[in-house]
N, C-alpha and C positions, 0 to 999 in steps of 0.2 A: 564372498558376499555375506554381511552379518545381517543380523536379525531387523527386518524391516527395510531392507532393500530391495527394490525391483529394477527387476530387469526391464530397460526401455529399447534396446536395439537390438532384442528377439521376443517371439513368439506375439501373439495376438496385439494388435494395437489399440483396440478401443482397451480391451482387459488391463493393458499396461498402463496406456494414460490416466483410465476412472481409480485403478489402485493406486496412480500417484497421485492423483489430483485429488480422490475424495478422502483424504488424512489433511491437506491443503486447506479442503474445506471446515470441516471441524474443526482445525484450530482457528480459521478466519472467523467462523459463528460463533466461538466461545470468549474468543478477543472481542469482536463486536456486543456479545452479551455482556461480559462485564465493564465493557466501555457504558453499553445502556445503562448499566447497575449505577456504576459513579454517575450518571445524570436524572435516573429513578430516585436513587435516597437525596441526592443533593437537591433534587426538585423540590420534596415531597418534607424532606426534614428542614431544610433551611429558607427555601424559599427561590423565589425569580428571579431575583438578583444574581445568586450564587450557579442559578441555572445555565443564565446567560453567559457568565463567567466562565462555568465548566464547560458550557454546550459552543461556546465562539473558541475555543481553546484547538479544535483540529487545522484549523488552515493556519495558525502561525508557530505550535510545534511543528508542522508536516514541514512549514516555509526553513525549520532550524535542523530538522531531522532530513528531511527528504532527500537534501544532497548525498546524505552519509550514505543512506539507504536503497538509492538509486547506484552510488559504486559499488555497493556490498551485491546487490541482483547480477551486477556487470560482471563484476568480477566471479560471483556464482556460476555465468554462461561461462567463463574462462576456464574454470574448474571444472564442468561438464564437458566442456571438449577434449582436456588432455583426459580424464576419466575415460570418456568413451573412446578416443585413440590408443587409453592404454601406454598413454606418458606419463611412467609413475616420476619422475624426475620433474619434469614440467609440474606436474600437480601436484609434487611434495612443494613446492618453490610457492607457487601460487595459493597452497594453502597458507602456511606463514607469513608471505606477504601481504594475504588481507587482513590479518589477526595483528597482523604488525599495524597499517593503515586503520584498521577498525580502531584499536586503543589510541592512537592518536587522534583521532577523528573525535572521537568521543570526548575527551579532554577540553579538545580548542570548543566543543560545543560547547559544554558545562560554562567554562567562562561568558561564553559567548550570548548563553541563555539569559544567564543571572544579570549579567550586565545591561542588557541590549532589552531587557521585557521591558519597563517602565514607556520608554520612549517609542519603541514598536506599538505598546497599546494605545497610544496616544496619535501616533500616525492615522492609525486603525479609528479613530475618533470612537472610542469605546467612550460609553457616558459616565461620568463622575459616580454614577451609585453603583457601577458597576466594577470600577476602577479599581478599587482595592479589595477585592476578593481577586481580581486577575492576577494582578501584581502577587499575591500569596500563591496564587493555586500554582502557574507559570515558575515561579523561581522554586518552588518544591520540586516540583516535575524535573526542570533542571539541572538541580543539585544531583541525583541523580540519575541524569538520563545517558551515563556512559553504559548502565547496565541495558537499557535498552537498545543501544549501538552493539553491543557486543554480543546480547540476544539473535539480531535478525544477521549479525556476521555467521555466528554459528549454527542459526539452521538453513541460510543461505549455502552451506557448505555441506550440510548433509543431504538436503531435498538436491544438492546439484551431485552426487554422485546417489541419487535414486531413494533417501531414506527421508520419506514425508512424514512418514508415522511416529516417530522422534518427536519433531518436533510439535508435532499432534498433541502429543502425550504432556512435555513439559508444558505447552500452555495449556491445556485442561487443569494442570494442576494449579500455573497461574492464575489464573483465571477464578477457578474457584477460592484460590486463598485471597486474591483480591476482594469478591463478594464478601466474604466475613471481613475483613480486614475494613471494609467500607460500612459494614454495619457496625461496627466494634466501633470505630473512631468516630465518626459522624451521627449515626441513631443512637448509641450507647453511650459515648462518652461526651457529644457534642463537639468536637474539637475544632468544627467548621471547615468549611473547604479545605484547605491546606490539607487540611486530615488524607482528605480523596487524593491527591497527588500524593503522599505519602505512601497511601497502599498501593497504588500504580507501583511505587519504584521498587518498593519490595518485594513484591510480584515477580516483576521483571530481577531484580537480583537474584531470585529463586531458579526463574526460568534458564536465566544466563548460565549459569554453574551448572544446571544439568546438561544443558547443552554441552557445554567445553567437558565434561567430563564425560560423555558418548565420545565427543571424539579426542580425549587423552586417554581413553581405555582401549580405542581402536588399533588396527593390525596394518591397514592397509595405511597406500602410499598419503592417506588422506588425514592421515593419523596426525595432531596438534604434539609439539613436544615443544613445551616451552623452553628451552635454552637454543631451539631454533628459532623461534619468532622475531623476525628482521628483516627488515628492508631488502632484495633480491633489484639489484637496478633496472634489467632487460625485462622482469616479472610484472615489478611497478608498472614500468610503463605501457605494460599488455594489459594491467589492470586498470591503469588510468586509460588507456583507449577504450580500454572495454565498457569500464564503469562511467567517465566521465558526462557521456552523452543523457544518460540516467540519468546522474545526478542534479548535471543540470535542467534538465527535462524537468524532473519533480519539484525541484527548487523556484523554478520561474514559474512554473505552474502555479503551484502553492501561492508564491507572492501572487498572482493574478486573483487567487481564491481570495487573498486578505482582502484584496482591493476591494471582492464583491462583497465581504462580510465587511467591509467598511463603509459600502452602502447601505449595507442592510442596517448596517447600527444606527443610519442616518433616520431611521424608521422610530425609534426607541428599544426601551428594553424589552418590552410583547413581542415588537419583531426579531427581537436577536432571540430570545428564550422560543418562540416556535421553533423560529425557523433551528436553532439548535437541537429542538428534538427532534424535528425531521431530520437533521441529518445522523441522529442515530437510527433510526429507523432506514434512512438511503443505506446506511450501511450492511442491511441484510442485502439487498440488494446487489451490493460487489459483492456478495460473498462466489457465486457461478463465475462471476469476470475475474475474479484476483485469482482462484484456484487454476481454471485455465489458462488464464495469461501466464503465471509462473510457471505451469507443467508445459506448456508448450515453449515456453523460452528453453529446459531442461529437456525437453525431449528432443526437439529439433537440430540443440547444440551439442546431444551426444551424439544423434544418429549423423546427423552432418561429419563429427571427428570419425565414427565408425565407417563413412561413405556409403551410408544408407540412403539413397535419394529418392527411390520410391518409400520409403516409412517414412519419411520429412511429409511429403504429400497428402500420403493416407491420413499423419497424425493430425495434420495443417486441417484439412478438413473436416475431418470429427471434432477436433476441438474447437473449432469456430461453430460450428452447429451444435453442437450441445450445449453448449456459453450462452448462446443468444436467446436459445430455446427455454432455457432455464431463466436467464435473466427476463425473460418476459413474462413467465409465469409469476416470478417473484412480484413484478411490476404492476400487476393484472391483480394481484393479493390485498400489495400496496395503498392500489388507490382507492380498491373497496371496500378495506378496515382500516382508513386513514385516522376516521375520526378516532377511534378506539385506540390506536395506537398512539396518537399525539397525546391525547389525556389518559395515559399512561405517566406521563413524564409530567405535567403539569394539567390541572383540570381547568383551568382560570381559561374561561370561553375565547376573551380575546387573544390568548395565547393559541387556542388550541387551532381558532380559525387560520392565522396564519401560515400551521406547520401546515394543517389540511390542504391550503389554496398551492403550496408547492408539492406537495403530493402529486395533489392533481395535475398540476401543470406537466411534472416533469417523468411520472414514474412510465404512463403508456411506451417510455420514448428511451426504457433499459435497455433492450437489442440492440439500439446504437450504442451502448456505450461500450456495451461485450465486444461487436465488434472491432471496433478500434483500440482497446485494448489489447484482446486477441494477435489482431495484425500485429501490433507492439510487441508484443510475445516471440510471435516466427519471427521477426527479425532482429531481435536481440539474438535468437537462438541463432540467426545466420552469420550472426557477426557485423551486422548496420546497423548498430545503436544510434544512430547520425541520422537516421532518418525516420523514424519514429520522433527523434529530439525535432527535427526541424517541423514536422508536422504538425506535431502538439504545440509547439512554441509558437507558431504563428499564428494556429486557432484557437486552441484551448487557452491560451495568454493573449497575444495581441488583438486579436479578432472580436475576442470576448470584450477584453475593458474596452475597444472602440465602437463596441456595439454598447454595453450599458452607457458609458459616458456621454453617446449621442443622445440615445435613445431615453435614459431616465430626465435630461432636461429637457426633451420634447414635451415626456410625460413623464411627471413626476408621482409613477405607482412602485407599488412594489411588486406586482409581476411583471412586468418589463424585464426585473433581474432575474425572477425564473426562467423566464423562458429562454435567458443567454445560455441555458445549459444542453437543451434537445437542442437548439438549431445549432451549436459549435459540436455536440455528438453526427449531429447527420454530415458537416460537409468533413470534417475530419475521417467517417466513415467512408465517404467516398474517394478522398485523395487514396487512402491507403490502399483499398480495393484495384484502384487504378496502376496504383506501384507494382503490387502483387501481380496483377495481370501479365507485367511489363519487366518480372525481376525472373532472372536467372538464378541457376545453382551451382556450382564446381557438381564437373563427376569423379567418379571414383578413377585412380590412375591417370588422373589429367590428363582425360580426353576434353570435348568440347562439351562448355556448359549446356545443360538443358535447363528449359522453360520452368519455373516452382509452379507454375499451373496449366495442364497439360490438360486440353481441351478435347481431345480423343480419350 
């Protein structure tokens, strides 16, 4: 075990999961702080326009990145199970071949970015004064956004055999270098948006090389050696089962996201520029949900390969209750420093009311989201990535646009589309609760499954 490893399948299990998850957390808060920073300075030095631009920019990078990102998680549960089985052979295989797939993946994006922005902003019915700042910021981002593929490949690979603090570290440093990099170019030298996407990549180019270089310095079977990096065929395709249901998940997701921000733009640019900075401020918010959903995807998918099935349990339950607990708090924060937080990012009243009015609508209603995320979590880590995919795609994507697209031509508000967000949280919380109830686990020595929620 090297320096910033923990051990998940012995000794204490809250102790195990808060030291994996809360290194998780700080890099999520420091990524979200200087995502805030590129929409503070861009607000504040250039203007609404450039706001909207930067601030409408998460759901249609997420809709070009998400796929990569959701195989990179998958294939992460894949590398935690031979890890925790102590299949150094399986997990030398499966590290290579996602480092192989991540550089590829990355590539077909880049093209795919630069090519593909102009006509996606345009689906998106993004407004003319808004247009060409997108078109800039967007083709920055994606010229290079292989460094950001190949970022969340390799801490994807360390947080899955127990090293969260890693990758802690390298985005602190990101993160912070972005900050100056965003005042240098934008407040300092003016260069306008573009500027802001340029420090993002360098950032991340930063981030990406220290990551691969923890693990080209490492010892174990987990160790990167570039003249292996290659396709493995039987590997692949445990990682495309593994990854595939992610990917797609996030992917159609996301597109469901662009749909709602393509109502939203329907609003004008006051309504794209709140509501954009409310969604950096939502973004504190995942911070309790994305830490625990990852560590219980990695915890669950070691002790699972170790044939721990009472720690699957223990951890299944702590991390859902303290996810929720925390995401409420956050929520509860939210929507009582709304006003203060939105005119942070732009002070222009009609802006500010907007972001407030989705504040309020949406944040009491965080615990839902923990939860189903959560769930999403344990069952990657069980190995049914297929059913978190199918849940979320039904609700969080279909359910969604058929609920705004009725609903916003009944009434044509703009909370209408707030509110598609707690009511597709609550019943997607419920289906998954239901599964859980209803899912079994392999025991150890292939006896007969037990119950994953055991009611004595």
């Amino acid at each position: 075990m090297f320096k910033g490893q923990v051990s998940l399948t012995s000794g204490s299990v809250a102790r195990g999961m808060l030291t994996f998850a809360i290194p998780i957390f700080f890099s999520n808060l420091f990524q979200q702080l200087y995502n805030a920073v590129d929409s503070v300075i861009v607000g504040n030095f250039i203007g609404d326009d450039a706001l909207a631009a930067v601030g409408s920019s998460g759901s249609l990078i997420f809709l070009l990145t998400g796929f990569v990102n959701g195989v990179s998680l998958g294939a992460g549960v894949l590398v935690a199970r031979y890890f925790g089985a102590k299949d150094e052979t399986s997990l030398k295989k499966a590290v290579h071949t996602t480092v192989a797939l991540g550089i590829a993946a990355g590539l077909v994006l880049t093209v795919v970015g630069v090519v593909l922005t102009p006509q996606i902003l345009r689906w998106m019915d993004t407004p003319e004064n808004v247009m060409d700042n997108s078109v800039v910021y967007f083709r920055v981002y994606f010229m290079g956004c292989i460094a950001v593929v190949l970022y969340n490949v390799g801490a994807s690979i360390l947080q899955s055999v127990g090293d969260s603090r890693s990758p802690m570290v390298y985005l602190i440093t990101a993160s912070l270098l972005n900050v100056v990099l965003d005042l240098l170019f934008v407040a300092g030298f003016h260069m306008g948006v573009g500027s802001a996407a340029f420090a993002t990549i360098i950032s991340q180019i930063v981030s990406a090389f220290l990551a691969f270089r923890k693990l080209s310095r490492a010892t174990g079977a987990y160790a990167i050696h570039w003249r292996e990096v290659r396709f493995d065929g039987p590997t692949l395709r445990a990682v495309v089962a593994q990854g595939l249901p992610s990917g797609v998940q996030n992917s159609v997701i996301s597109l469901a996201n662009v749909i709602v921000q393509a109502n939203i733009n329907a609003f004008g640019s006051q309504a794209m520029a709140g509501c954009a900075a409310y969604s950096k401020v939502e973004g504190f918010a995942f911070l309790p949900v994305t830490c625990f959903s990852m560590a219980l995807a990695t915890f669950v998918s070691q002790n699972v390969g170790a044939g721990q099935v009472d720690r699957v349990r223990k951890g299944m339950r702590f991390g859902i209750l303290t996810s929720i607990s925390l995401a409420e708090v956050v929520g509860v924060l939210i929507f009582a420093l709304s006003p203060l937080l939105i005119g942070l990012f732009n002070n222009n009243p009609d802006v500010v009311v907007y972001g407030v009015r989705q504040a309020h609508t949406a944040s009491l209603f965080y615990c839902l989201l923990a939860l189903s995320h959560c769930c999403a979590g344990i069952l990657r880590g069980l190995g049914r990535p297929i059913v978190p995919m199918a849940i979320m795609l039904a609700v969080w994507c279909a359910l969604r646009i058929a609920y705004i697209t009725v609903a916003v031509r009944i009434l044509p508000e703009i909370g209408v589309i707030f509110w598609a967000y707690p009511l597709t949280w609550f019943i997607s919380g419920v289906l998954f609760m239901f599964y859980l109830f209803h899912a079994v686990i392999p025991t150890p020595g292939g006896g007969a499954p037990q119950k994953l929620i055991a009611l004595h």
